[in-house]
C-alpha positions as CSV (number, residue, x, y, z in Angstrom):
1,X,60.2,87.2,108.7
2,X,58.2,83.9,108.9
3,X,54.4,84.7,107.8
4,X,52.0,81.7,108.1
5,X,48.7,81.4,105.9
6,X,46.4,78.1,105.6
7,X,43.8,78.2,103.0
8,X,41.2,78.2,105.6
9,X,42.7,81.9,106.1
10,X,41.5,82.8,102.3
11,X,37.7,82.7,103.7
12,X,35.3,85.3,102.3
13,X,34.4,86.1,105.8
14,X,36.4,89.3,107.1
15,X,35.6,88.4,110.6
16,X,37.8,85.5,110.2
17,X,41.4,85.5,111.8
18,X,44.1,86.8,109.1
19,X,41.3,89.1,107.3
20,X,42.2,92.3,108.7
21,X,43.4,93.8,105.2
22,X,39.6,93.5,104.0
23,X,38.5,96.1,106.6
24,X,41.5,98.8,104.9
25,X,42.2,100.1,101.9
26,X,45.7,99.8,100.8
27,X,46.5,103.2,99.7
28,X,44.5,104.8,102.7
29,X,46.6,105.2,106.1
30,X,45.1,104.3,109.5
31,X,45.2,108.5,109.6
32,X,42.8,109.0,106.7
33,X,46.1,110.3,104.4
34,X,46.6,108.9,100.6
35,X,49.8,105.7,100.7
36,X,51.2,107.0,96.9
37,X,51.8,103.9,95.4
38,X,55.2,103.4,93.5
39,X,54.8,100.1,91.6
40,X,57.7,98.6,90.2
41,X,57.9,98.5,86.7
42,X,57.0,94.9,85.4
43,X,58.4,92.4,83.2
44,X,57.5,89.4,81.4
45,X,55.2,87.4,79.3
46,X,52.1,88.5,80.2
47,X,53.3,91.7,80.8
48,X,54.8,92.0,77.2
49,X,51.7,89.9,75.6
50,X,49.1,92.8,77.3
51,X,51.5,95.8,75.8
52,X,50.8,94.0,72.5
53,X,47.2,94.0,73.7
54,X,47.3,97.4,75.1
55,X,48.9,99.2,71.4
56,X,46.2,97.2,69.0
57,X,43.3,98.7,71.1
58,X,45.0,102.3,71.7
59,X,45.6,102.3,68.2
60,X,42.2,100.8,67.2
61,X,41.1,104.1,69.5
62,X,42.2,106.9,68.0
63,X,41.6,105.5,64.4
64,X,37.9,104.9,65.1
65,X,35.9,107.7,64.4
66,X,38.5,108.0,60.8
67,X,37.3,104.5,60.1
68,X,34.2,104.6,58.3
69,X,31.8,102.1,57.1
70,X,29.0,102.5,54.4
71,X,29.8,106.3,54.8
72,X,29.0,106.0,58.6
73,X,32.0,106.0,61.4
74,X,32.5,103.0,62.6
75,X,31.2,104.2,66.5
76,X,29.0,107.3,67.1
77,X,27.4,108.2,70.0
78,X,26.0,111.7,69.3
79,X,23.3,112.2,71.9
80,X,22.7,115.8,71.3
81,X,21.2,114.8,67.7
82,X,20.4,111.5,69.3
83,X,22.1,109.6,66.6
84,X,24.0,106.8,67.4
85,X,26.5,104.5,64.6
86,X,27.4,100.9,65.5
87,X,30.0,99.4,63.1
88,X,28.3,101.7,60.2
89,X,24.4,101.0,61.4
90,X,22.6,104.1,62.2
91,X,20.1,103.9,64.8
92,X,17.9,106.8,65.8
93,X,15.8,107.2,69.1
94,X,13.0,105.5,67.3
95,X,15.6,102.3,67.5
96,X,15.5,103.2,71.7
97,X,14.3,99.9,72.2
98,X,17.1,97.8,69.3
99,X,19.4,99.9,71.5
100,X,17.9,99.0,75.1
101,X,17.8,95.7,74.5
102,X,21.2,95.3,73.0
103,X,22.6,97.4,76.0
104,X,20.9,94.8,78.6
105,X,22.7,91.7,76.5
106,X,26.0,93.2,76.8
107,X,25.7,94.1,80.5
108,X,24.7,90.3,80.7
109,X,27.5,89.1,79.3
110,X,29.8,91.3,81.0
111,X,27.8,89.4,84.4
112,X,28.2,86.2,82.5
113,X,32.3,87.0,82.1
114,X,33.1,87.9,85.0
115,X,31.4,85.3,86.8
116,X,33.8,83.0,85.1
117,X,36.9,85.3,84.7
118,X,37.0,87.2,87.0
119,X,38.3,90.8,86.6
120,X,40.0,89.7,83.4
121,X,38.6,93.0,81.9
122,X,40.1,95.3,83.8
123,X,43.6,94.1,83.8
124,X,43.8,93.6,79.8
125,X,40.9,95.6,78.0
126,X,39.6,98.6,80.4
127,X,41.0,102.3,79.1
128,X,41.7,103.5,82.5
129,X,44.2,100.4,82.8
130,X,45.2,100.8,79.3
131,X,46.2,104.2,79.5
132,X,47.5,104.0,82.8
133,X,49.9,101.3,82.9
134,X,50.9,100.9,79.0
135,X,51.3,104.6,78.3
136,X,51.4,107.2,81.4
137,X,53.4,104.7,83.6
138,X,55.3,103.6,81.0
139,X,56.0,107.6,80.2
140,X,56.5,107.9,84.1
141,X,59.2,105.2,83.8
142,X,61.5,106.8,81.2
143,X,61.2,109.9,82.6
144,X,62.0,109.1,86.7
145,X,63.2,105.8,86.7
146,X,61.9,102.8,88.4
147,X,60.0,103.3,91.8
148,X,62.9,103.6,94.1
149,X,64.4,106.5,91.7
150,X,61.0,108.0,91.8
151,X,60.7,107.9,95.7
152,X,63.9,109.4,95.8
153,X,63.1,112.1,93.1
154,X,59.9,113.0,95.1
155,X,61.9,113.4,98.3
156,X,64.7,115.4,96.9
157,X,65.2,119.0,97.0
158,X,63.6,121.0,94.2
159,X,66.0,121.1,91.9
160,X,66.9,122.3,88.0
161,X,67.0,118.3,87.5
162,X,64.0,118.0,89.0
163,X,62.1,120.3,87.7
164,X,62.7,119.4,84.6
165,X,62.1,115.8,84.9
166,X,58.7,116.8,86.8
167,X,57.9,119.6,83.7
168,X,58.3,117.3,81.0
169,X,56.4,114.4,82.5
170,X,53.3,116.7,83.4
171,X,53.8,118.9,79.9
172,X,53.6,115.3,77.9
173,X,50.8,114.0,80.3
174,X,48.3,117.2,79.7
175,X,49.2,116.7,75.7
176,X,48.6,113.4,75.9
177,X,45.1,113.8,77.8
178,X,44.1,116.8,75.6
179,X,44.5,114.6,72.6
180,X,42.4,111.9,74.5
181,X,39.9,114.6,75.0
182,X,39.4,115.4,71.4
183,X,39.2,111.7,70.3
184,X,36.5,111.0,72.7
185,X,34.8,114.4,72.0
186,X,35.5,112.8,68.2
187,X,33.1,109.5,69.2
188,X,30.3,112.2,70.1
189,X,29.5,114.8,67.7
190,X,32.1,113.3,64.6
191,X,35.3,114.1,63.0
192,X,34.2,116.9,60.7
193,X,32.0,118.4,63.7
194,X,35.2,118.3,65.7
195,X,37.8,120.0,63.1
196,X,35.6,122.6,62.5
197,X,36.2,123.3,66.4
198,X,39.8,123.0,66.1
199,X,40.0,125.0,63.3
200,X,37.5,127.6,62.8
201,X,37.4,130.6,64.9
202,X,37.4,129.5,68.6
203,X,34.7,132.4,69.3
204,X,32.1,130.5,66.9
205,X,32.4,127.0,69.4
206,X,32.8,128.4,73.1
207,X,30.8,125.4,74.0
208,X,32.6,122.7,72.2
209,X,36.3,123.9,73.1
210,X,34.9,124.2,76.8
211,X,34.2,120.3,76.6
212,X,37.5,119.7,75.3
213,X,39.2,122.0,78.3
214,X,36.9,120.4,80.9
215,X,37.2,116.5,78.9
216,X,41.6,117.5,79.2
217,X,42.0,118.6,82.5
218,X,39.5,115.8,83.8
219,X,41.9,113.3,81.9
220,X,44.8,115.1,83.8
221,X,43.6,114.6,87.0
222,X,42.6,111.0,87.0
223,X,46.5,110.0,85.5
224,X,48.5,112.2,87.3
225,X,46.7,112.3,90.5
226,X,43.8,109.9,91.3
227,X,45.0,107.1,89.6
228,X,44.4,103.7,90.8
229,X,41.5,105.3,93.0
230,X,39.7,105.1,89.8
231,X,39.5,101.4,90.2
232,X,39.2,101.0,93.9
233,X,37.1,103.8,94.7
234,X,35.1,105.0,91.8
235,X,34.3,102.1,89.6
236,X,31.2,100.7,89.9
237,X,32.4,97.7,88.0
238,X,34.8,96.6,90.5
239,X,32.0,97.0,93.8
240,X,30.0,94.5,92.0
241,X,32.6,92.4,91.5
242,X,31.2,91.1,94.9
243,X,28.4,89.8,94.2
244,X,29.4,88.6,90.1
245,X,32.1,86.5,91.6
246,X,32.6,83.1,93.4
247,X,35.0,81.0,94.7
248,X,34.6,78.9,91.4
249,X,35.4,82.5,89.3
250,X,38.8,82.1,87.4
251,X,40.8,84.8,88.6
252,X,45.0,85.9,89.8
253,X,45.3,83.5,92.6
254,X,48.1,82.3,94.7
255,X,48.4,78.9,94.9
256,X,48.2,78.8,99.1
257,X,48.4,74.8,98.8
258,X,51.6,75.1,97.5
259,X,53.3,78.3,98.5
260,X,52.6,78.1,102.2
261,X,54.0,78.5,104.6
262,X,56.1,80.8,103.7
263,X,59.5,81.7,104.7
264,X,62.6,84.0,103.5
265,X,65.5,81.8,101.7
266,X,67.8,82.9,104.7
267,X,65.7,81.5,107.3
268,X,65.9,78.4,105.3
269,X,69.7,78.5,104.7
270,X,69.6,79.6,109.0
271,X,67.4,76.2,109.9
272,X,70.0,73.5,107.5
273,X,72.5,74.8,109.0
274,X,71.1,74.6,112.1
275,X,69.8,71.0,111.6
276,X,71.5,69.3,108.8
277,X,67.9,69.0,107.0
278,X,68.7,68.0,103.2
279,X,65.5,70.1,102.0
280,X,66.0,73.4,103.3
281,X,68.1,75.2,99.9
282,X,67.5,77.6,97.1
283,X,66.6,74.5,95.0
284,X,64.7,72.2,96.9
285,X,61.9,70.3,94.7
286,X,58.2,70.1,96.1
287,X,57.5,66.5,98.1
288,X,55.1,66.1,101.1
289,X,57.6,66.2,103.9
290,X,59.1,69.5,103.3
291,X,58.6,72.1,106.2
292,X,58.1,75.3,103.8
293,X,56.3,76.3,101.1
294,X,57.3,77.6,97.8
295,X,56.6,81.4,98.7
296,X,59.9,82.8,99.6
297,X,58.2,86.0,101.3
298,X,59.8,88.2,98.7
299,X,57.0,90.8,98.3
300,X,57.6,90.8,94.7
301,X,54.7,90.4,94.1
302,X,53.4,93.0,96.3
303,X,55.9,95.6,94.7
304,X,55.2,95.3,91.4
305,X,50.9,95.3,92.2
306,X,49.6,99.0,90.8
307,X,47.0,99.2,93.1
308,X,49.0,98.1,96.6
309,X,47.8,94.8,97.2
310,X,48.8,91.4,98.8
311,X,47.6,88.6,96.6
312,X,48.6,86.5,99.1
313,X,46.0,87.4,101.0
314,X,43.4,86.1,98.3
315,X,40.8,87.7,96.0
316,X,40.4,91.0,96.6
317,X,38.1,94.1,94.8
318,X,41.1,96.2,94.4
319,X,42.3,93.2,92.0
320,X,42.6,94.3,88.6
321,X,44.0,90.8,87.2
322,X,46.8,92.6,85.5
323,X,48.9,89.7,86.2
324,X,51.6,92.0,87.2
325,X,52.3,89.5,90.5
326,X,51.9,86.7,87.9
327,X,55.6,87.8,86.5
328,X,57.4,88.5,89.3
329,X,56.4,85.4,90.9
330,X,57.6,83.2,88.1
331,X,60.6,85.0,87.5
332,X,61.7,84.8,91.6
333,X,60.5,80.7,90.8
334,X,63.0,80.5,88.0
335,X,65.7,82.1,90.1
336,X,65.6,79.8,93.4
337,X,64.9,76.9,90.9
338,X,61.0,76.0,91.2
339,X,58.4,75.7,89.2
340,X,57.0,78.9,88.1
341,X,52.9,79.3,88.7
342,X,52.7,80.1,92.4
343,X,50.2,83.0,91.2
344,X,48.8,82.4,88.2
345,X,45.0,81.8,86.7
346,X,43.1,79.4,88.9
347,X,40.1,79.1,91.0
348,X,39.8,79.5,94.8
349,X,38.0,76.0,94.5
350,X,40.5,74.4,91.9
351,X,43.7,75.2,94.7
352,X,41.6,74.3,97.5
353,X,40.5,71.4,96.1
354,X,43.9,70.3,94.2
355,X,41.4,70.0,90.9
356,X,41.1,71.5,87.2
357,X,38.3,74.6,87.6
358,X,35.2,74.5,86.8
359,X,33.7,76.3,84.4
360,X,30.3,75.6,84.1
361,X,28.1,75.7,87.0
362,X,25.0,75.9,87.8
363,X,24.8,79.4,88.5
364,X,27.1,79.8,84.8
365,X,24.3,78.2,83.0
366,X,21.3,80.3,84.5
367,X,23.5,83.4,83.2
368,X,24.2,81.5,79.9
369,X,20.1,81.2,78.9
370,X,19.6,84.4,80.3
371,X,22.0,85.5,77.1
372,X,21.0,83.9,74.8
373,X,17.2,84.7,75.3
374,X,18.2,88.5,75.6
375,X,20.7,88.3,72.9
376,X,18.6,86.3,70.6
377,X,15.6,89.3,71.2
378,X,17.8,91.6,70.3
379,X,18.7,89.7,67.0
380,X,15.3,89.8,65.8
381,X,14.6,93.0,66.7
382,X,18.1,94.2,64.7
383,X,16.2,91.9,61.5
384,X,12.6,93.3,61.9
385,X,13.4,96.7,61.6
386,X,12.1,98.8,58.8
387,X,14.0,100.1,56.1
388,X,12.6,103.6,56.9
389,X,10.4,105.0,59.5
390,X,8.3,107.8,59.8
391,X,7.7,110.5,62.6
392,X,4.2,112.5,62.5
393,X,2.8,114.7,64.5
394,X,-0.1,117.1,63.9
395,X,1.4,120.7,64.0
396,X,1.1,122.3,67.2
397,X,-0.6,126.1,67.8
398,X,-3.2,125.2,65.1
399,X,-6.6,123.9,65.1
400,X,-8.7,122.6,62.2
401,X,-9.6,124.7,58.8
402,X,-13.3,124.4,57.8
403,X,-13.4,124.3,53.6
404,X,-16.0,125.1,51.0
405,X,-16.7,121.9,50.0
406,X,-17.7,120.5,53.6
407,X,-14.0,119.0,54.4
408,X,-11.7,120.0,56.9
409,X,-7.7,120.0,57.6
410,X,-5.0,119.6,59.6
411,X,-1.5,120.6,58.8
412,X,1.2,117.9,60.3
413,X,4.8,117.9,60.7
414,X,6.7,114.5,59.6
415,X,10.3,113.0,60.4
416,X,11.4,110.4,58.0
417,X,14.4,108.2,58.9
418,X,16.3,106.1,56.1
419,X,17.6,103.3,57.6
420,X,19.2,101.7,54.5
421,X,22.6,102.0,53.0
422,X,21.0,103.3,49.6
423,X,19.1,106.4,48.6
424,X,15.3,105.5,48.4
425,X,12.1,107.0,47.5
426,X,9.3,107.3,49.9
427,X,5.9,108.3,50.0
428,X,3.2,109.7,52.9
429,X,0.0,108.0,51.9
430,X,-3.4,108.5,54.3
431,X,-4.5,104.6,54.6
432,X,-7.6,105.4,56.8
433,X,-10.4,107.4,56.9
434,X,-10.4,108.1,53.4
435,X,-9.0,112.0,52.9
436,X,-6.1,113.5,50.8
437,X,-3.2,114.3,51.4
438,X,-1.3,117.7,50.4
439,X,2.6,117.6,50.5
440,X,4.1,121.0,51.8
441,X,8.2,120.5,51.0
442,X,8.4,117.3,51.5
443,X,11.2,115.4,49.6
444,X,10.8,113.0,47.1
445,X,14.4,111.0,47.3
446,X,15.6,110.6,51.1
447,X,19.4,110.3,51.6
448,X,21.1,106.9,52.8
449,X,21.0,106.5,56.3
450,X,20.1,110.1,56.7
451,X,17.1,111.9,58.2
452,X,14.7,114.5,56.4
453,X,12.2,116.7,58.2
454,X,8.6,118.0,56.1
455,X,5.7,119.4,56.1
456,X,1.7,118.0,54.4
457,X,-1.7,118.9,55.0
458,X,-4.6,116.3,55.1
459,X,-8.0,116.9,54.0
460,X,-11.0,114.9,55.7
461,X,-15.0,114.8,54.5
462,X,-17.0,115.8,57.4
463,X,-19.1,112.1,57.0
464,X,-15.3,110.7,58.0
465,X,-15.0,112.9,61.2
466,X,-16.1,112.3,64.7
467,X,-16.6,114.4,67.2
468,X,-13.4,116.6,68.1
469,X,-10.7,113.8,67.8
470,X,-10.5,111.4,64.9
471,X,-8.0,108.4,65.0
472,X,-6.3,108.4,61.9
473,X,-3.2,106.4,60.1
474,X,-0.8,106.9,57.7
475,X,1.1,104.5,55.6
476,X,5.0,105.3,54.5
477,X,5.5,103.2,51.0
478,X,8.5,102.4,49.0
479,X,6.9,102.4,45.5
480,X,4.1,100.0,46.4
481,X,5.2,98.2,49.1
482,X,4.0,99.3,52.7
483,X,7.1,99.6,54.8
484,X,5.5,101.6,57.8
485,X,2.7,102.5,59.5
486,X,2.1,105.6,61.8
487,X,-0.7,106.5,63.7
488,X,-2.2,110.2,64.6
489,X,-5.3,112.0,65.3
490,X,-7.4,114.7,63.2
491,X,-8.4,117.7,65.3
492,X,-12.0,118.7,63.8
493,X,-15.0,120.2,65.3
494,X,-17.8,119.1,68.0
495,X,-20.4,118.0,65.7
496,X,-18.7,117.8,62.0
């Protein structure tokens, strides 16, 4: 088989001749059906480098929410009390906008990444990858054997053997996904929320052990069944990969200046036979005048791929820069005695071009100030924030309370969050119009980094009112220093 590529080939353009994968999905037949994928277990440096990689984050994980840091867990994102913990800081929906704006900086660094890297993220740090191909597959592996011993199992006969192969792989898959289920339930609503689930009557948290059924099964599905679709069909991370990338985006690429065209070793051996050509063996060494590439047309590279691809064929979406290809490429290099690197990080531009990428570009930079003005907004608004902050709102279903004396009240309901890692003492004082204010239960000492809920009434002189709706401002003070400010209205009559 004697397959010929040019770089010109390699064009974004689909219409182009040799583009015809673009307008297929690899693990869709022409019929509509699902092409299971059996990728060949991989081996080598990068391949043992991200396993490394792979068991510091899995571990990192489930360790998380038992790491704690000034009493906080390390990562909380507990939206039904809309608290939220980042590396021990609490922030509370009055901190929407810290959060917002920290939110838009990461998304633009994720643009800013991937613009230069590619899709490095999904083949070294992304859970679904993690998970997949470092633990399940791996699991998978041991279990059935490499992928020609699992196409056989799955064609077989049902069997004792396999049956039992087929139990224990799905029995350690479902435990495995349940306990994935609990850790991320764990990231939501905290450890101690989450044992008292596991071990208090199951009766007493229908709703919580419903998540973690629903959470399981939904983690059963995507790693026994749906699989790499994850990344070709459901992520919206990899559709904009489209747009985020660019021929000057570092990514797996196959050297096409070098590896074509391509030819199998016994075509070679065929043709110095044929012609008493000096250049044709396993071991020929890369000059000019050679008729062949280094790509030998092994489909290594193409076996060992987890979501079906041809990196031959250049960038693609499916791409997940695992570097999978990047290992069996060099090791069929240092077989047939040539330089290993065929696929390896590059640019489309650097090959094409036979030059060192480039990493900063025009486009690069744009993204770069873009950060850093985003970032460095979200910096100051992370060093601005109070050290406590109140909530107050007048109590609803009442109206205003006429008194003896000519003044009138309201009754208000206030929410004060400590934002500190210390216990502090706070006080509600009225800074204008001039009034009183009457605590109802309100606490004296507020907990670290915890929220407190109270009651006061205020008590306004007629002369201060106006008519129906008076603006009015509290001040929330830390001894005698002013460390908030809140604004409200006093409900009072027509003509006071």
């Amino acid at each position: 088989m004697n397959r010929s590529s040019t770089p010109d080939n390699l064009a974004l353009d689909p219409s182009d001749k040799g583009q015809h994968f673009r307008d297929a999905v690899s693990t869709i037949s022409a019929e509509g059906r699902r092409n299971w994928l059996y990728p060949r277990k991989p081996r080598g440096w990068y391949y043992d480098v991200r396993s490394v990689v792979s068991w510091i984050l899995i571990g990192f994980l489930f360790a998380g929410p038992f790491i704690k840091i000034n009493g906080q867990p390390i990562i909380l994102l507990n939206i039904l009390d809309r608290k939220f913990v980042l590396f021990g800081t609490v922030f509370w929906t009055q901190d929407f906008h810290i959060l917002a704006v920290g939110m838009l900086s990461l998304i633009i660094f994720i643009v800013l990444f991937t613009a230069i890297y590619g899709r490095l993220f999904c083949g070294w740090v992304c859970p679904q990858t993690i998970f997949m191909e470092m633990l399940f597959r791996k699991i998978e592996y041991a279990i059935e054997g490499d992928a020609p011993e699992q196409k056989r199992l799955n064609r077989s006969p049902f069997t004792a053997n396999k049956a039992l192969k087929k139990g224990a792989k799905l029995g350690i898959f479902f435990g495995i996904s349940f306990l994935i289920a609990n850790i991320f339930l764990a990231y939501i609503i905290g450890v101690d929320a989450l044992w008292e689930i596991v071990t208090n009557d199951p009766r007493e948290h229908l709703t919580g052990l419903t998540a973690i059924t629903l959470f399981s099964f939904v983690f059963f599905g995507v790693f026994t069944r749906f699989r790499e679709q994850v990344c070709i069909v459901a992520c919206p991370y990899g559709r904009l990969q489209s747009v985020l990338v660019d021929n000057s985006s570092i990514a797996v690429t196959y050297d096409f200046a070098r590896g074509e065209d391509r030819s199998l070793l016994n075509t070679r051996q065929k043709e110095k036979r044929d012609d008493g050509s000096v250049f044709f063996t396993n071991n020929d060494k890369i000059h000019k005048d050679r008729k062949y590439g280094d790509c030998i047309d092994c489909y290594q590279c193409v076996k060992v791929c987890p979501t079906g691809i041809d990196i031959r064929d250049g960038i693609q979406l499916e791409c997940i820069n695992c570097t999978a290809c990047m290992d069996a490429c060099d090791e069929i290099m240092e077989k047939t005695g040539r330089p290993t690197g065929l696929v390896r990080y590059a640019s489309f531009n650097s090959i094409k071009d036979g030059l060192k990428a480039r990493l900063f570009t025009p486009r690069i930079a744009a993204y770069m100030a873009l950060f850093a003005i985003v970032f460095g907004l979200f910096v100051y608004f992370l060093g601005t924030r109070p050290e406590a902050e109140a909530v107050i709102l007048r109590e609803p279903g009442r109206t205003w309370n006429e008194l003896p004396d000519g003044a009138y009240s309201n009754f208000y309901n206030v929410k004060i969050f400590n934002k500190t890692l210390n216990d502090q003492a706070v006080e509600v004082r009225l800074l204008h119009p001039a009034g009183e204010i009457q605590p109802l239960g309100l606490p004296d000492l507020l907990p670290a980094h915890e929220l407190v809920e109270g009651r006061f009434m205020v008590f306004l002189p007629g002369s201060e009112l106006q008519p129906v709706r008076t603006p009015i401002e509290f001040g929330l003070y830390s001894g005698d220093q002013l460390i908030h400010s809140v604004s409200s209205v006093f409900i009072g009559p027509q003509n006071p």
